[in-house]
C-alpha positions in Angstrom: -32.4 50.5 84.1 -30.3 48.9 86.6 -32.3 45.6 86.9 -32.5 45.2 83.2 -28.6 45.7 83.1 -28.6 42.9 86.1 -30.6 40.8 84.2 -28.5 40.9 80.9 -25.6 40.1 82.7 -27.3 37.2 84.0 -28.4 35.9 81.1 -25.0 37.2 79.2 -23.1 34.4 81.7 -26.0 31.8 81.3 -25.1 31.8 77.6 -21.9 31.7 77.9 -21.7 29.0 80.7 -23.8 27.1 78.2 -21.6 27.4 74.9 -18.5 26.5 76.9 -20.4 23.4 78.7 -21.2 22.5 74.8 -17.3 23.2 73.7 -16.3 21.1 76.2 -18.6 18.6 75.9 -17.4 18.5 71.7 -13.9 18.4 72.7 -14.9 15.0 74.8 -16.5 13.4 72.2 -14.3 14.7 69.2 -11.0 13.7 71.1 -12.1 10.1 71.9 -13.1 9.3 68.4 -9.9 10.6 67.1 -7.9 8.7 69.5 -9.3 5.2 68.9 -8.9 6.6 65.0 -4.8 7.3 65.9 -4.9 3.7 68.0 -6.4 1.8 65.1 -4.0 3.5 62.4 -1.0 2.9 64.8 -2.0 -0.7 65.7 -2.6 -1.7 62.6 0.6 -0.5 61.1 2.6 -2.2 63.6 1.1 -4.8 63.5 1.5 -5.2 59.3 4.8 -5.0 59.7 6.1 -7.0 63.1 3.9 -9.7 61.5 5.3 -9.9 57.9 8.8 -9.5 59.5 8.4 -12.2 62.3 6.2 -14.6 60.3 9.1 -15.4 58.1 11.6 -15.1 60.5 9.4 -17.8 63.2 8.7 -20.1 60.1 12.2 -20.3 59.7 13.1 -20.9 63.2 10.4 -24.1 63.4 11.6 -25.3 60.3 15.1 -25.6 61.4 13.8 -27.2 64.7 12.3 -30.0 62.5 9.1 -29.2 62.6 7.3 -29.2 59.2 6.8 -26.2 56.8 2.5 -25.9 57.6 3.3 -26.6 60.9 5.1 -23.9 61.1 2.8 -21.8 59.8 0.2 -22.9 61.8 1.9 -22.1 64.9 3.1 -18.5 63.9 -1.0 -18.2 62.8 -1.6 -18.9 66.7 1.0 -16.3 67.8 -0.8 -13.7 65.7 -4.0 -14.4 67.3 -2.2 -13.9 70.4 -0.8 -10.6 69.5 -4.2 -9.5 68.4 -5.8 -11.0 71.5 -3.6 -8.5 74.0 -3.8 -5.7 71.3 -7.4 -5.9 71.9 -7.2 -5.8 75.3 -4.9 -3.0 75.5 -7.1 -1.0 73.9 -8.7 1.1 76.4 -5.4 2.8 77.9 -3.9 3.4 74.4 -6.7 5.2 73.6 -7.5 7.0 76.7 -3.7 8.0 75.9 -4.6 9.8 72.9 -7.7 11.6 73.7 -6.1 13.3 76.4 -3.3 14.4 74.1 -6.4 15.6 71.6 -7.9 16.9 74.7 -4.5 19.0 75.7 -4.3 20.3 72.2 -7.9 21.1 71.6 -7.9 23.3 75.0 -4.6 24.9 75.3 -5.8 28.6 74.2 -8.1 28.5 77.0 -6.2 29.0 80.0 -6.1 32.9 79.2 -10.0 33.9 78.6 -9.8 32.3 82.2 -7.6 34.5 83.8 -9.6 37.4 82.6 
């Protein structure tokens, strides 16, 4: 009776080994969609409402420098794409940002079945 006992236990912690392998393993994947999710919402928010406020402010500010009214637009036009450009390439750490956040959250209850 005592090996089958052995051999329950073994295969007891194999499963459970395995479910929390799979838990983790969701928690990865789960957390770093959500995070570029929360990134995209909070980038484009931002970036609504620096450009509506700064594209009339900059048009402004080239017009009184002479320069004329579609030039002006044009430029502020470039100086979006800019923003966009190092939004783009600030991706990566923004969202990394959040998924660990997600990741925190997600696994927090854990520490105690640990202990045990």
């Amino acid at each position: 009776m005592s090996i089958i006992g052995e051999i329950k236990d073994k295969v007891t912690r194999y499963v459970d080994v395995y479910i929390k392998l799979f838990k983790v393993d969701f928690i990865l994947r789960t957390s770093n969609v959500m995070g570029f999710i929360i990134f995209a919402i909070i980038g484009l928010l931002l970036l609504l409402c620096a450009a509506i406020f700064m594209g009339f402010g900059l048009v402004e500010l080239f017009m009184a420098v002479d320069i004329s009214k579609l030039g002006a637009f044009f430029i502020v036009v470039g100086i979006y794409l800019l923003l966009l450009v190092l939004l783009i390439a600030c991706r990566r750490p923004v969202t990394r940002f959040f998924a660990s956040g997600i990741i925190r959250e997600l696994t927090r209850g854990d520490g105690d079945e640990d202990d045990e």
